[in-house]
C-alpha positions in Angstrom: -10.5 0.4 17.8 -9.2 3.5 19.7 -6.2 0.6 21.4 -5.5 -0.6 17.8 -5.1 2.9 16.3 -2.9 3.9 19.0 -0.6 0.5 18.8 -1.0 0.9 14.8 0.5 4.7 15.4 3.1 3.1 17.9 4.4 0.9 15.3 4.7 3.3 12.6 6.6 5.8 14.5 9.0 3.3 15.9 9.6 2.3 11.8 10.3 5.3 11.2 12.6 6.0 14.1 14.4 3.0 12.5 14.6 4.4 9.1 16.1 7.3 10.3 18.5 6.0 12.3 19.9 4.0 9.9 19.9 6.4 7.4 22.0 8.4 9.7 24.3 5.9 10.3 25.0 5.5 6.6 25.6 8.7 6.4 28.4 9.3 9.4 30.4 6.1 7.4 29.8 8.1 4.0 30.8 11.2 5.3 33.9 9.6 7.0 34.7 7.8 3.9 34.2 10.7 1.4 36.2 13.0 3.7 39.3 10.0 3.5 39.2 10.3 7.5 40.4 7.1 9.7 37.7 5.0 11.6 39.0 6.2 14.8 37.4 10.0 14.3 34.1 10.1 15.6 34.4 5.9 16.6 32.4 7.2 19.8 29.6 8.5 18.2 29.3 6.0 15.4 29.1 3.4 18.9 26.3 5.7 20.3 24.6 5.8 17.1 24.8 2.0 16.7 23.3 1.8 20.8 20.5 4.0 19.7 19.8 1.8 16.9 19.6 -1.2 19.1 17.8 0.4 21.4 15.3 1.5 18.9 15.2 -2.7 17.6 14.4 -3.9 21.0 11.6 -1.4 21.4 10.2 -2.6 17.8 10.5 -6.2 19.6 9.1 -5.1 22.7 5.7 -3.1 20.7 5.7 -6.6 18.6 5.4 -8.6 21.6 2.9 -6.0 22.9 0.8 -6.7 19.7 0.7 -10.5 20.0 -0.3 -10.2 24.0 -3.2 -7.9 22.8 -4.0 -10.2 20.2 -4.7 -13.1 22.8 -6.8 -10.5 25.1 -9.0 -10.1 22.0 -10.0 -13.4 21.9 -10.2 -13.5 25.5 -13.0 -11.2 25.8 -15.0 -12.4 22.9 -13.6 -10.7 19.7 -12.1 -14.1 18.1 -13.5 -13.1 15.1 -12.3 -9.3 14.6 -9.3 -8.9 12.7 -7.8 -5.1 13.6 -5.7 -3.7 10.5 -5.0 -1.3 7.8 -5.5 -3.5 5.2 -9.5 -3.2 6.1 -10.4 -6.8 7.9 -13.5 -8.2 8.6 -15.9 -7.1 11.2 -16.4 -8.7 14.5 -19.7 -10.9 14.6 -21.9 -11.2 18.0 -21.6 -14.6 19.3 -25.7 -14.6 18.8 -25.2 -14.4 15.0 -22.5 -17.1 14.3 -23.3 -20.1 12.7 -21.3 -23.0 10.7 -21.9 -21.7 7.3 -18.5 -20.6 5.7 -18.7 -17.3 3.4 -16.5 -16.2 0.6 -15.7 -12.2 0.7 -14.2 -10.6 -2.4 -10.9 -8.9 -1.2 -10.0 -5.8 -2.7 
């Protein structure tokens, strides 16, 4: 649970680093526009904004790939049957205590 939270916290801050980037990005082309200034003042920074942006999108890719590879060393070590989230998943069941029967949760 404490690698889950962690990855969970991981991948809001990077959203959020997103957000705000982009939001920032809007606003340079805004302010541009409502000042009635060319393209070419402040290009260079719009360009650095834009590589921060990108940057920002692989590292979302890179965390997302991050979650998949730790969703394979679940199963690997037994937790098959856990499902780690925010949206409040089952619980993990002791390979002692499985059987075949199927069972019906109400979901919330």
């Amino acid at each position: 649970m404490k690698v889950a939270d962690s990855l969970f916290s991981l991948e809001k801050a990077i959203d959020e680093a997103l957000t705000r980037a982009a939001e920032f990005h809007g606003t340079l082309i805004s302010a541009r526009t409502d000042a009635k200034l060319s393209a070419l003042v402040a290009h260079e920074a719009f360009e650095t904004a834009a590589s921060a942006f990108a940057s920002l999108a692989r590292a979302r890719c890179d965390v997302v790939e991050t979650h998949n590879r730790l969703s394979e060393a679940k199963d690997q070590i037994g937790l098959r049957t856990v499902a780690i989230g925010d949206l409040g998943k089952p619980n993990a069941v002791p390979p002692a205590a499985k059987t075949d029967a199927r069972h019906l949760q109400v979901v919330a």
